[in-house]
N, C-alpha and C positions, 0 to 999 in steps of 0.2 A: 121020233119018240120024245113027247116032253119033257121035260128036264133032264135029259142027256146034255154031256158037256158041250158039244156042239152049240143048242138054243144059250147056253147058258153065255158063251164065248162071246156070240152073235148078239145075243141081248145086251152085254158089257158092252162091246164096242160100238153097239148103234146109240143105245144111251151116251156115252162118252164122247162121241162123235157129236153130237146132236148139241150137248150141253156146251163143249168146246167153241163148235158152230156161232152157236146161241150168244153167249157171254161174249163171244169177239165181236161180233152185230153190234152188241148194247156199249163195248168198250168205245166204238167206233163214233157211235150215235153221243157220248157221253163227250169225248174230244174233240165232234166237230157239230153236232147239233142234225146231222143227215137224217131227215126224218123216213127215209129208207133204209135204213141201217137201224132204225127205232124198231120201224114195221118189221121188220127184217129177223129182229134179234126177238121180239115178244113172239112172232107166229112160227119161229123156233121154239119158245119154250112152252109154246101152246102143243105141236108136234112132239116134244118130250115128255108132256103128260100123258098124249097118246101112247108114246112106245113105251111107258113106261107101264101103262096098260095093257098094253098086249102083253108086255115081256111077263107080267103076271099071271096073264092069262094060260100063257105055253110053257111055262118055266116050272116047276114045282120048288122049287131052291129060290124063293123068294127074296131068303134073309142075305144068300151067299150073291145074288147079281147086284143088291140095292148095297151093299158092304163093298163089291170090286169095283162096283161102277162108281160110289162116290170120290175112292182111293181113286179112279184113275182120274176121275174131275179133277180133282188134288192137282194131282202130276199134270194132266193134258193142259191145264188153266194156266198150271205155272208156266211151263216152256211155251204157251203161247205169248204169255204174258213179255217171255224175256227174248223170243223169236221171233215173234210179230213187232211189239210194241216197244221195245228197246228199254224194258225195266228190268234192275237190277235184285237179284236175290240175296239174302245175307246170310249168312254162314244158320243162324239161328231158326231161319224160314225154309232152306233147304232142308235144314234137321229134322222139320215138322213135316217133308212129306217125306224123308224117310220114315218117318215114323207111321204115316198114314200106310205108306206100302207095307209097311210090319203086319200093322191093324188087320190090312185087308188079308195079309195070310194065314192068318189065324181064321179066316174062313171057309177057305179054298179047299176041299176034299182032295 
C-alpha cells in the first residue's frame, strides 16, 4: 500500500544507502585519482536520482523520506567519513548532526 511506513522505511534506507555508497566512490576517486571509483561513484548518484524517483512515485510522504533521508546522509556520511576514512569529527560538527537527527524528527508521524 503506498505510503505505508513500510515504502517510507525502505525508501530512506535505499536512498541513504545509495548516497553513502555514492560519496565513498567519489571520496576514494578524490584521494587516489581511481578512475573506477570516479565511474563508480557518478553512476551511484545517477542510481539515486533514479530511486529517488521511484520513492516519489510509491511514497505519498514525499516531504517526510526526502527530510529522513537527507538526516541520515548527515549521519551515514559522517561515520563513514570517520570509519572508513580515518577523519576526525569535532565536538561542534557532531552537534550539527545531532541537530540534523532533531530536524528529521520533527517530521516522522
Amino acid at each position: 500500500m503506498p505510503g505505508s511506513a513500510w515504502y517510507v522505511v525502505l525508501s530512506v534506507c535505499t536512498l541513504t544507502g545509495v548516497e553513502v555508497l555514492g560519496t565513498s566512490a567519489l571520496s576514494v576517486w578524490a584521494r587516489t585519482g581511481s578512475a573506477v571509483a570516479a565511474a563508480s561513484g557518478v553512476g551511484l548518484f545517477a542510481l539515486l536520482g533514479w530511486v529517488l524517483g521511484v520513492s516519489i512515485h510509491v511514497v505519498s510522504h514525499v516531504t517526510t523520506v526526502n527530510t529522513v533521508w537527507q538526516c541520515m546522509s548527515i549521519v551515514g556520511v559522517a561515520l563513514t567519513s570517520v570509519l572508513a576514512f580515518g577523519e576526525t569529527v569535532t565536538a561542534r560538527q557532531a552537534f550539527g548532526v545531532l541537530l540534523a537527527l532533531c530536524a528529521s524528527a520533527c517530521f516522522v508521524e
